[in-house]
Biopython code that builds the backbone (N, CA, C, O; Angstrom):
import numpy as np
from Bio.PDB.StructureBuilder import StructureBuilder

atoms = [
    (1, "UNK", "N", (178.773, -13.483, -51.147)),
    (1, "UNK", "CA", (177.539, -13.006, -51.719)),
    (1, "UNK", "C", (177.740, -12.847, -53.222)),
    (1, "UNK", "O", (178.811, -12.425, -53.660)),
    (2, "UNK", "N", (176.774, -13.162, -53.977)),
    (2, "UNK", "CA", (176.725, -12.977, -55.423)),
    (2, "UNK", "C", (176.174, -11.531, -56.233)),
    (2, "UNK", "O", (174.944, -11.500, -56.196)),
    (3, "UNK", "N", (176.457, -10.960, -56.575)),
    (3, "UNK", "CA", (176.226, -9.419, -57.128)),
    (3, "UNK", "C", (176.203, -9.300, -58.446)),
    (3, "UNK", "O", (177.251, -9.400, -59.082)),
    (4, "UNK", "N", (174.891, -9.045, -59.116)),
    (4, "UNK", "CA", (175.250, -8.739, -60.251)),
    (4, "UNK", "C", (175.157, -6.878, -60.223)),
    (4, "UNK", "O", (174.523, -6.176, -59.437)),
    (5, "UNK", "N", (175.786, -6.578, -61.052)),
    (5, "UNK", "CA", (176.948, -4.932, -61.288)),
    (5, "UNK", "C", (176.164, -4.744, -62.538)),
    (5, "UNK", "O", (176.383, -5.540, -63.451)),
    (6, "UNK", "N", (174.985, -3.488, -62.767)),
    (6, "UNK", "CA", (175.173, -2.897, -64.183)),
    (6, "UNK", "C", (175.561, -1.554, -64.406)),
    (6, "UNK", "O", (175.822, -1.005, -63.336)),
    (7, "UNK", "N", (175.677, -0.931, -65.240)),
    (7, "UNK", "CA", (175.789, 0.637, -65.400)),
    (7, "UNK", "C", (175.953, 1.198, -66.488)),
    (7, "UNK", "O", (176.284, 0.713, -67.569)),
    (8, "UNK", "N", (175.700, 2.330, -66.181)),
    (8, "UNK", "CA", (175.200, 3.042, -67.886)),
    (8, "UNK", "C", (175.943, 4.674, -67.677)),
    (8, "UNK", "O", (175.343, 5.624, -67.174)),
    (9, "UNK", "N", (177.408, 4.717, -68.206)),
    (9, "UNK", "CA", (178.234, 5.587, -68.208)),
    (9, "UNK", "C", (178.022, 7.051, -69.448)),
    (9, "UNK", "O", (178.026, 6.764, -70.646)),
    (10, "UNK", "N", (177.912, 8.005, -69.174)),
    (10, "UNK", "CA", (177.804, 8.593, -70.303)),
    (10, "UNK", "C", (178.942, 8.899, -70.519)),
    (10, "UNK", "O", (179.560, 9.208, -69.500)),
    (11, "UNK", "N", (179.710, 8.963, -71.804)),
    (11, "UNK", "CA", (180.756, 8.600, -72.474)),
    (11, "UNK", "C", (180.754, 10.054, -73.389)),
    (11, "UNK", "O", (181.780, 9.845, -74.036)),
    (12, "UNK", "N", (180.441, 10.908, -73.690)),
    (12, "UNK", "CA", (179.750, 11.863, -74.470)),
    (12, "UNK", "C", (181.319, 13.032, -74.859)),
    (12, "UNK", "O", (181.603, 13.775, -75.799)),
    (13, "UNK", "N", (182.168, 12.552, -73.244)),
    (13, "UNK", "CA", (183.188, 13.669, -73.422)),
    (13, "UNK", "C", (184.501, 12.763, -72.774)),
    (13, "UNK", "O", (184.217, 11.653, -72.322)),
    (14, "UNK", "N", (185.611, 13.116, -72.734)),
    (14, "UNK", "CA", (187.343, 12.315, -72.682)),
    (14, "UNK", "C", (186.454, 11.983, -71.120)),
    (14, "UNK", "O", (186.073, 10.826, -70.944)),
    (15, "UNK", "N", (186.195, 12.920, -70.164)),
    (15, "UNK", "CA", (185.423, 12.715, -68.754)),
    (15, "UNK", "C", (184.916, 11.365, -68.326)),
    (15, "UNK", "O", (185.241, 10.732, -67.321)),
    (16, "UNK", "N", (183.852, 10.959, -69.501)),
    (16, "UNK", "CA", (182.916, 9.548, -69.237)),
    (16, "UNK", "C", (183.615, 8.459, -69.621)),
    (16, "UNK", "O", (183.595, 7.353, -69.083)),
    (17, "UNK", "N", (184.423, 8.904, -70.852)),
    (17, "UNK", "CA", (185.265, 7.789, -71.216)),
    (17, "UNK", "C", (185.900, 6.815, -70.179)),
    (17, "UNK", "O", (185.859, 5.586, -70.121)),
    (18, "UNK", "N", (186.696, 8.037, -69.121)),
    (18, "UNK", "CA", (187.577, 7.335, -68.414)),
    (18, "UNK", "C", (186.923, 6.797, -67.044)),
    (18, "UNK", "O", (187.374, 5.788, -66.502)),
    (19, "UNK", "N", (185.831, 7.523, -66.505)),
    (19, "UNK", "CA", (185.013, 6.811, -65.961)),
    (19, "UNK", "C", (184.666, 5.055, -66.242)),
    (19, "UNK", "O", (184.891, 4.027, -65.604)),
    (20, "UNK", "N", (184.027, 5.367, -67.504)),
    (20, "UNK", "CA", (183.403, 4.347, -68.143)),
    (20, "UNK", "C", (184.877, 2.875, -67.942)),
    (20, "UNK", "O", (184.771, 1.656, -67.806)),
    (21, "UNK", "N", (185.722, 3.510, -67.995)),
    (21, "UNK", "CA", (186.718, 2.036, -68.094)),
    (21, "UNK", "C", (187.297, 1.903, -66.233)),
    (21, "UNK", "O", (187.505, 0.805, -65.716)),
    (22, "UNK", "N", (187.495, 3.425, -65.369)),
    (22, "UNK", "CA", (187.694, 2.474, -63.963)),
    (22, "UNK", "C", (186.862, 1.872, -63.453)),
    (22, "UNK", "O", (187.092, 1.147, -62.485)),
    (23, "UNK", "N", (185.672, 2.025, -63.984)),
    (23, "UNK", "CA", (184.510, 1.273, -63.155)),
    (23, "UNK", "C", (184.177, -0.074, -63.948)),
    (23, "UNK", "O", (183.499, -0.916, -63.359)),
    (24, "UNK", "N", (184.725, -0.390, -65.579)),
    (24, "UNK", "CA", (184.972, -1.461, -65.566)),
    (24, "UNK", "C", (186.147, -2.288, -64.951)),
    (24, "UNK", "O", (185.874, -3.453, -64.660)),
    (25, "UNK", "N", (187.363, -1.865, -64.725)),
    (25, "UNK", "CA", (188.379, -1.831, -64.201)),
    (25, "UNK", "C", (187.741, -2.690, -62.758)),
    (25, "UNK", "O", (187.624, -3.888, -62.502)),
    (26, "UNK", "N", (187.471, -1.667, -62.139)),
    (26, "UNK", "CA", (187.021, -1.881, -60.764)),
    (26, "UNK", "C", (185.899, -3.230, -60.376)),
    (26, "UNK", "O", (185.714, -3.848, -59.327)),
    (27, "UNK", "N", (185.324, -3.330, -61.641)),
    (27, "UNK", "CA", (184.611, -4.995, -61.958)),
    (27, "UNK", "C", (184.893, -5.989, -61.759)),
    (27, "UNK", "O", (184.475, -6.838, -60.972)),
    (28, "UNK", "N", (185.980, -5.960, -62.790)),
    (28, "UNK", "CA", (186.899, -6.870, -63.258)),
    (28, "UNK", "C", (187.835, -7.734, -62.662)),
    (28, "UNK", "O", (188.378, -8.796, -62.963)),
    (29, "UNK", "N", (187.863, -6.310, -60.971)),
    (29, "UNK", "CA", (188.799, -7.056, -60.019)),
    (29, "UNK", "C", (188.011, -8.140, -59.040)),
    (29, "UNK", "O", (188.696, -8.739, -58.211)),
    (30, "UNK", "N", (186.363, -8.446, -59.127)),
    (30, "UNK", "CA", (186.001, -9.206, -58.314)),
    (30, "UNK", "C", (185.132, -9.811, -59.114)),
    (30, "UNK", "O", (184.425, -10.581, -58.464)),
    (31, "UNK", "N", (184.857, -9.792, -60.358)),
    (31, "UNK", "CA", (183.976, -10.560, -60.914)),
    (31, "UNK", "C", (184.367, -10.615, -62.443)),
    (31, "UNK", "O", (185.530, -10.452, -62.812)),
    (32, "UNK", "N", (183.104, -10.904, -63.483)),
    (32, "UNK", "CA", (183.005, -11.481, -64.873)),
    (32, "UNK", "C", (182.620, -10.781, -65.676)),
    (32, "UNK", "O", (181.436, -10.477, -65.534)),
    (33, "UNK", "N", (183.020, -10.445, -66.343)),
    (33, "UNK", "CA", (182.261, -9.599, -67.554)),
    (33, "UNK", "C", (181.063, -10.546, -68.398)),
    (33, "UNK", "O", (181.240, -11.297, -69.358)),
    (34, "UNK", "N", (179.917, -10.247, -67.739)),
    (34, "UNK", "CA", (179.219, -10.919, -68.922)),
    (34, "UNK", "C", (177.780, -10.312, -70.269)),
    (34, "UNK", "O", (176.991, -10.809, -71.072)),
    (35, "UNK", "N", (178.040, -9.492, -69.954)),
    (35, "UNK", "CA", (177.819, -8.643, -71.239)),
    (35, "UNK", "C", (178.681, -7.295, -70.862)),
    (35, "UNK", "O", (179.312, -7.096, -69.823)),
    (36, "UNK", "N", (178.510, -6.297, -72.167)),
    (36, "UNK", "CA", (179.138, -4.724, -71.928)),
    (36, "UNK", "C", (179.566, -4.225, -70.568)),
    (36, "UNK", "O", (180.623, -4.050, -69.962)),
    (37, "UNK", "N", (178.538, -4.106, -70.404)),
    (37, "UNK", "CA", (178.173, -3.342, -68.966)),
    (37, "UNK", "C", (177.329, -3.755, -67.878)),
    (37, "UNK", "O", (176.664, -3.056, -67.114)),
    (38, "UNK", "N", (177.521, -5.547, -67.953)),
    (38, "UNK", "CA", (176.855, -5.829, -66.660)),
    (38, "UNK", "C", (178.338, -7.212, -66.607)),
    (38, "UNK", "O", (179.026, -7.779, -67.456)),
    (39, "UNK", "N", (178.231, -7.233, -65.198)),
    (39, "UNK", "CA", (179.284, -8.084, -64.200)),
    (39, "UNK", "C", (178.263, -9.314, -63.434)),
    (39, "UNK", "O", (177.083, -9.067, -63.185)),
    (40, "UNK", "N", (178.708, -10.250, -63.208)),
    (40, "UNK", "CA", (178.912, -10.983, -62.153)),
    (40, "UNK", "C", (179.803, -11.035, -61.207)),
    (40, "UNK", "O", (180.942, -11.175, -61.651)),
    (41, "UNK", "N", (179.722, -10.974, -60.021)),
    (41, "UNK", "CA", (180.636, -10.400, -58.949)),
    (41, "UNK", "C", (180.402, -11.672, -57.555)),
    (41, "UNK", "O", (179.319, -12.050, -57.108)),
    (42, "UNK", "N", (181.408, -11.994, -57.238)),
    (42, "UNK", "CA", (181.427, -12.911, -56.127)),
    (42, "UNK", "C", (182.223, -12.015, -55.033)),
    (42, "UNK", "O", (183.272, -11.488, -55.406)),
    (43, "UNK", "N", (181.891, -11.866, -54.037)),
    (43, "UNK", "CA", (182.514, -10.746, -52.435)),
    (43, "UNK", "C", (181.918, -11.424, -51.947)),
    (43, "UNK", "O", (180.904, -12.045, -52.267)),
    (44, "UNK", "N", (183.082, -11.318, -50.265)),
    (44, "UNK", "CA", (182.152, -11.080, -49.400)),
    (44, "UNK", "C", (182.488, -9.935, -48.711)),
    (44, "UNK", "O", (183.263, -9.062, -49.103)),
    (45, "UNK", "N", (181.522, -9.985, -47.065)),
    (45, "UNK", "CA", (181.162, -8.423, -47.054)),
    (45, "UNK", "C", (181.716, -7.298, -47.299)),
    (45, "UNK", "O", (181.277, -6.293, -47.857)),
    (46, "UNK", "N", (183.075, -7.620, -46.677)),
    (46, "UNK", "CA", (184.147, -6.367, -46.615)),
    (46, "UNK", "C", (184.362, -5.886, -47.984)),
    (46, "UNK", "O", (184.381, -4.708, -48.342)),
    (47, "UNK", "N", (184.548, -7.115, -48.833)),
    (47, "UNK", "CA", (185.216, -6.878, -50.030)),
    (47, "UNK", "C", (183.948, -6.271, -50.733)),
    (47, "UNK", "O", (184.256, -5.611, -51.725)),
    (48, "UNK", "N", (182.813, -6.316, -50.513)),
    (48, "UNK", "CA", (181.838, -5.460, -51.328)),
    (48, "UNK", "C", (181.712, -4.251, -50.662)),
    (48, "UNK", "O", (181.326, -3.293, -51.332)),
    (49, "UNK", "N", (181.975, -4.077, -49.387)),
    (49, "UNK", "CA", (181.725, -2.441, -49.270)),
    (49, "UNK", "C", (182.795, -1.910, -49.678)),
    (49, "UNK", "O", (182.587, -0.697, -49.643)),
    (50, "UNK", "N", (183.781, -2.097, -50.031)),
    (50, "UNK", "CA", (185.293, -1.833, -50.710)),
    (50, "UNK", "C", (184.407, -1.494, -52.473)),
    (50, "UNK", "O", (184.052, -0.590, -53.229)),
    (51, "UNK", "N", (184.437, -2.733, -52.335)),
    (51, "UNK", "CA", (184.019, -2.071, -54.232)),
    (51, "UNK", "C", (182.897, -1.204, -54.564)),
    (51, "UNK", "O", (182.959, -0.409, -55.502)),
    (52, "UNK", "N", (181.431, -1.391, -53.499)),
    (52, "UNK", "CA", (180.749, -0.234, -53.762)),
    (52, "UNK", "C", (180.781, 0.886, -54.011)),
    (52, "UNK", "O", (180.328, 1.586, -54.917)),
    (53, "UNK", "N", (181.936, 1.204, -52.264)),
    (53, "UNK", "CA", (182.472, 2.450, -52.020)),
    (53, "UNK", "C", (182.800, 2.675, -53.214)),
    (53, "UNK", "O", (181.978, 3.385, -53.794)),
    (54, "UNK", "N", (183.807, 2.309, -53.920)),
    (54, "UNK", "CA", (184.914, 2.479, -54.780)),
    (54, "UNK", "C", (183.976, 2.872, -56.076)),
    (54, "UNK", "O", (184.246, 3.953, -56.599)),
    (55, "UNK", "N", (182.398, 1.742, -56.915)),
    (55, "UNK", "CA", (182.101, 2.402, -57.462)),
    (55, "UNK", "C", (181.334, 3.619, -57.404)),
    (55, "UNK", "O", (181.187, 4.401, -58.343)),
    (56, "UNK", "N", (180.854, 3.736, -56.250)),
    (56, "UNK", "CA", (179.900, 5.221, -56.011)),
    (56, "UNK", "C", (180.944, 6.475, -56.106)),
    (56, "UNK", "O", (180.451, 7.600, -56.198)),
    (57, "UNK", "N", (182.299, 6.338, -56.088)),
    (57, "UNK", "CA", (183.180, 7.845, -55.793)),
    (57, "UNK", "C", (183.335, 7.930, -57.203)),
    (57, "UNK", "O", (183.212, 9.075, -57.639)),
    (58, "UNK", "N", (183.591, 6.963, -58.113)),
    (58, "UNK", "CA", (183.912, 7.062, -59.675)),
    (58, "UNK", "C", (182.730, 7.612, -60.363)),
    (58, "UNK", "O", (182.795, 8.684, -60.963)),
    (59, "UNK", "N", (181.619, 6.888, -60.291)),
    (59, "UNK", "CA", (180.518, 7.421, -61.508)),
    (59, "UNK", "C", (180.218, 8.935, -60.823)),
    (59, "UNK", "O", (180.613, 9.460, -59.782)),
    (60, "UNK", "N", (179.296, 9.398, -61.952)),
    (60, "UNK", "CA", (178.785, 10.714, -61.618)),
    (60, "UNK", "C", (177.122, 10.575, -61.761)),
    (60, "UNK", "O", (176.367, 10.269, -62.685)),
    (61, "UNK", "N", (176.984, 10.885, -60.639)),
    (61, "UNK", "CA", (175.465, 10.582, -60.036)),
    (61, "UNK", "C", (174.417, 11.925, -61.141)),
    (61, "UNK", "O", (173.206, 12.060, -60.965)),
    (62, "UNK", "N", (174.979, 12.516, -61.891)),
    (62, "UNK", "CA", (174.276, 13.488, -62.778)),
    (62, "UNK", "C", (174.244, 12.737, -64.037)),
    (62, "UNK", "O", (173.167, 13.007, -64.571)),
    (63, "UNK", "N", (174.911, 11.927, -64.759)),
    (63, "UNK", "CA", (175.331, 11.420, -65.784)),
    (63, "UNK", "C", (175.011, 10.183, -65.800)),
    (63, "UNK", "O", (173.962, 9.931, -66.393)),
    (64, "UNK", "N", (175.582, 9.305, -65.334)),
    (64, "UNK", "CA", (175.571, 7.858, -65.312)),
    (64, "UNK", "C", (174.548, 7.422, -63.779)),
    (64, "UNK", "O", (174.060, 7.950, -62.780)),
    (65, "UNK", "N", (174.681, 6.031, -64.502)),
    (65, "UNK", "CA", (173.672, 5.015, -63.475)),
    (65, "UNK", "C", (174.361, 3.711, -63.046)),
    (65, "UNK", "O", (175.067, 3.181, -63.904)),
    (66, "UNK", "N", (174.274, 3.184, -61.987)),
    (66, "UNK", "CA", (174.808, 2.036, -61.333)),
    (66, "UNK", "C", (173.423, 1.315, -60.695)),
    (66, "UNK", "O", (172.355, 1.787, -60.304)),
    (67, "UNK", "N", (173.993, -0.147, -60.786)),
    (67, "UNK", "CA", (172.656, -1.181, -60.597)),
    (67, "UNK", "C", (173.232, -2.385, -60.061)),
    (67, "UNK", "O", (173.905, -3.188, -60.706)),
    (68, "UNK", "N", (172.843, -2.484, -58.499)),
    (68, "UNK", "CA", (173.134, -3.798, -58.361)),
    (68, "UNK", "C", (172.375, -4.706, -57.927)),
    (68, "UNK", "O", (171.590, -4.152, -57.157)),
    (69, "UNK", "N", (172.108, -6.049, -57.995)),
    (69, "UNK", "CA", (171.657, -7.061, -57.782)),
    (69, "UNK", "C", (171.707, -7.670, -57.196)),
    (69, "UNK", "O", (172.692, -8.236, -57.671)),
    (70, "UNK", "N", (171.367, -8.477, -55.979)),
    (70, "UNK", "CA", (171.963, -9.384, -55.250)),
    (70, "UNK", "C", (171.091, -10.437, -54.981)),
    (70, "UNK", "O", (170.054, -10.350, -54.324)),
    (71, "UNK", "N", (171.692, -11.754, -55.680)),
    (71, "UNK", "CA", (171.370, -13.035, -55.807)),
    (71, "UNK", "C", (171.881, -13.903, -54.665)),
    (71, "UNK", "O", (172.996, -13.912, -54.144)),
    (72, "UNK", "N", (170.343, -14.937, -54.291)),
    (72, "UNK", "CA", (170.834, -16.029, -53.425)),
    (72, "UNK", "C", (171.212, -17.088, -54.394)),
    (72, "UNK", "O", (171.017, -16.776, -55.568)),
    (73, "UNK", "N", (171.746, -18.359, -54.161)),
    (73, "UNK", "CA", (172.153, -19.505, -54.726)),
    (73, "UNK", "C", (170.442, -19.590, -55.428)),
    (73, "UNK", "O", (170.269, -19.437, -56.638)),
    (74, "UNK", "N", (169.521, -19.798, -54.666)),
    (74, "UNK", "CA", (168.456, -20.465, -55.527)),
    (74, "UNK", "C", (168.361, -19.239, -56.688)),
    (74, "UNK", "O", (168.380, -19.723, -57.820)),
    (75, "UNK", "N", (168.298, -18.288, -56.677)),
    (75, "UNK", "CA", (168.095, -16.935, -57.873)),
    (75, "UNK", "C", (169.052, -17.316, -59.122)),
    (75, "UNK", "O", (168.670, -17.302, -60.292)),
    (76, "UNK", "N", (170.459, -17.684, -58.657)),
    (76, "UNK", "CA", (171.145, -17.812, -59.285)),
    (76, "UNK", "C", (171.164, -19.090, -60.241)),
    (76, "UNK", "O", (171.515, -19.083, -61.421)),
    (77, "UNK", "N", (170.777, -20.049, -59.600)),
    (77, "UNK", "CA", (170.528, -21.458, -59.944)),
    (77, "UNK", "C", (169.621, -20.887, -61.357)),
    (77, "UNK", "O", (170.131, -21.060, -62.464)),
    (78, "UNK", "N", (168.461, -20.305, -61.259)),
    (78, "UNK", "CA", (167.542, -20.177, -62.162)),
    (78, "UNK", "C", (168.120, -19.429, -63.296)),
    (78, "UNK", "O", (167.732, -19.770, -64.413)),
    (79, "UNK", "N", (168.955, -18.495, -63.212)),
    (79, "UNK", "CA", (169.321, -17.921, -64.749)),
    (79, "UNK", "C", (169.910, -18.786, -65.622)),
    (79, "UNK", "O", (170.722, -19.691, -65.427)),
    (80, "UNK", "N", (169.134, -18.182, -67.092)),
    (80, "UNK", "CA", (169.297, -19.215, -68.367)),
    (80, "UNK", "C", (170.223, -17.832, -69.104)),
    (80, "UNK", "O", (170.123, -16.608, -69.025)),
    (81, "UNK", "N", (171.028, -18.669, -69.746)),
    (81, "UNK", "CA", (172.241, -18.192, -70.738)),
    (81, "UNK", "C", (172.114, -18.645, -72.487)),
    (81, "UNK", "O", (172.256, -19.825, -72.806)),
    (82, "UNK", "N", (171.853, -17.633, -73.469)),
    (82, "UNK", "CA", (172.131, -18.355, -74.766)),
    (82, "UNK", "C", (172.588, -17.301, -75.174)),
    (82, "UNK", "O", (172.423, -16.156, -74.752)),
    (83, "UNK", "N", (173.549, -17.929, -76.546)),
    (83, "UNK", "CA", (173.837, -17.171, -77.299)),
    (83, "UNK", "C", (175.566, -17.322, -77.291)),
    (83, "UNK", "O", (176.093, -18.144, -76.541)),
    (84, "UNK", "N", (176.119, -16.728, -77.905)),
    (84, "UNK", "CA", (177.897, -17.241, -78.648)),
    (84, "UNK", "C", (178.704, -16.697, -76.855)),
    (84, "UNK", "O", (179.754, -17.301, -76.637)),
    (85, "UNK", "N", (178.326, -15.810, -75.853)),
    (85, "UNK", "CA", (179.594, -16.325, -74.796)),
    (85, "UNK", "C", (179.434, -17.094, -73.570)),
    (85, "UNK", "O", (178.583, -17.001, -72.686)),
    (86, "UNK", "N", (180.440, -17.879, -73.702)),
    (86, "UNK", "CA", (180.690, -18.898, -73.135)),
    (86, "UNK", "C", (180.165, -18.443, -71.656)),
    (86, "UNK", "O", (180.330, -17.241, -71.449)),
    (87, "UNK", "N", (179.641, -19.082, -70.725)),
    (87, "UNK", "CA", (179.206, -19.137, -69.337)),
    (87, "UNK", "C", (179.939, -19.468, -68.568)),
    (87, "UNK", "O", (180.202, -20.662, -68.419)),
    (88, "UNK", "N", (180.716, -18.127, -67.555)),
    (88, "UNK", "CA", (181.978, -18.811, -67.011)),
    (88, "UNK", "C", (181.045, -18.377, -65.251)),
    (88, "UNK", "O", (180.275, -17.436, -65.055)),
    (89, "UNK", "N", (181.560, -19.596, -64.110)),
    (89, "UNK", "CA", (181.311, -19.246, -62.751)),
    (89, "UNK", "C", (182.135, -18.314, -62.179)),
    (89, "UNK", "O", (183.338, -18.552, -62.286)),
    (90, "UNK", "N", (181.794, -17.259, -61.568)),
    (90, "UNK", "CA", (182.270, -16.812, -60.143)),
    (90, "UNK", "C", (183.374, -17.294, -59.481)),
    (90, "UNK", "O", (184.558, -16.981, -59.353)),
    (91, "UNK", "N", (182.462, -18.340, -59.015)),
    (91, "UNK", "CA", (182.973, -18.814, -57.824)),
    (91, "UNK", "C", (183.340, -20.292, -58.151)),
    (91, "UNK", "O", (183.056, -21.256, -57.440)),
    (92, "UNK", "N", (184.060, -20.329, -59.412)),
    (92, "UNK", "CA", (184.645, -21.599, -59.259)),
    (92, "UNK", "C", (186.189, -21.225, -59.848)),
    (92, "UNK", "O", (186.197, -20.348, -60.711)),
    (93, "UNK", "N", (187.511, -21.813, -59.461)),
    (93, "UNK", "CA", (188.521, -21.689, -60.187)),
    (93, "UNK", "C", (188.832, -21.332, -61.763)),
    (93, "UNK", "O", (188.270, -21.870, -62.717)),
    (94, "UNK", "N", (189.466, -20.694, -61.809)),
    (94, "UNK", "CA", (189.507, -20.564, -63.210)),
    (94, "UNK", "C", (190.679, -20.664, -64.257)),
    (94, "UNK", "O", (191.233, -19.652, -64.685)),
    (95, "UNK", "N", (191.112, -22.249, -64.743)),
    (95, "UNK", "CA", (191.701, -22.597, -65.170)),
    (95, "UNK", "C", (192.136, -22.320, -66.707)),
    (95, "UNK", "O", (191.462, -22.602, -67.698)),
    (96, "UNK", "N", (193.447, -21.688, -66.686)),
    (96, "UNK", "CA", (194.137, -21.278, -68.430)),
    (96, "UNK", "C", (194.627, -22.503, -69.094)),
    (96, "UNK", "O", (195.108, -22.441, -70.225)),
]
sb = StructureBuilder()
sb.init_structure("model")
sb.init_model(0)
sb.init_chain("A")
sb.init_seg("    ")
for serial, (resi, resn, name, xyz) in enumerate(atoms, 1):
    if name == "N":
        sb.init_residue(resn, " ", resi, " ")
    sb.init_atom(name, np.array(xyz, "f"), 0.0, 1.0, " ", f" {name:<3s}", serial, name[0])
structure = sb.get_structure()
């Protein structure tokens, strides 16, 4: 399944800070950074109730916000990209 991940950490005290980076952390391990604070995320099922779980215990439901998305192939097909970063897939290998 394809997931796009956003969220909006309040950062205000050392508290949000560190929030703010396991839950990028926690991104990072199944998907793309493609702006600040939004992901592209490729799972499947298990592995997304793993990371949900994982981000719902981190943020703080008083403070911050979490947003996810979930795209079929045709949804996905349709998003347009401009601007200076590069457009990397999911779900294709990713060669150094």
């Amino acid at each position: 399944m394809f997931i796009l991940i956003t969220y909006d950490v309040n950062t205000t005290d050392a508290a949000g800070q560190k929030r703010l980076r396991r839950i990028a952390k926690l991104c990072m391990n199944y998907g793309v950074r493609v702006q600040n604070s939004v992901f592209e995320c490729q799972a499947d099922a298990a592995q997304w109730r793993v990371l949900k779980h994982d981000l719902l215990k981190e943020y703080d439901e008083s403070k911050d916000s979490l947003r996810f998305y979930y795209l079929n192939a045709n949804q996905r097909a349709k998003a347009e990209h401009f601007g200076a970063k590069e457009t990397v897939k999911v779900d294709q290998p990713l060669i150094f």
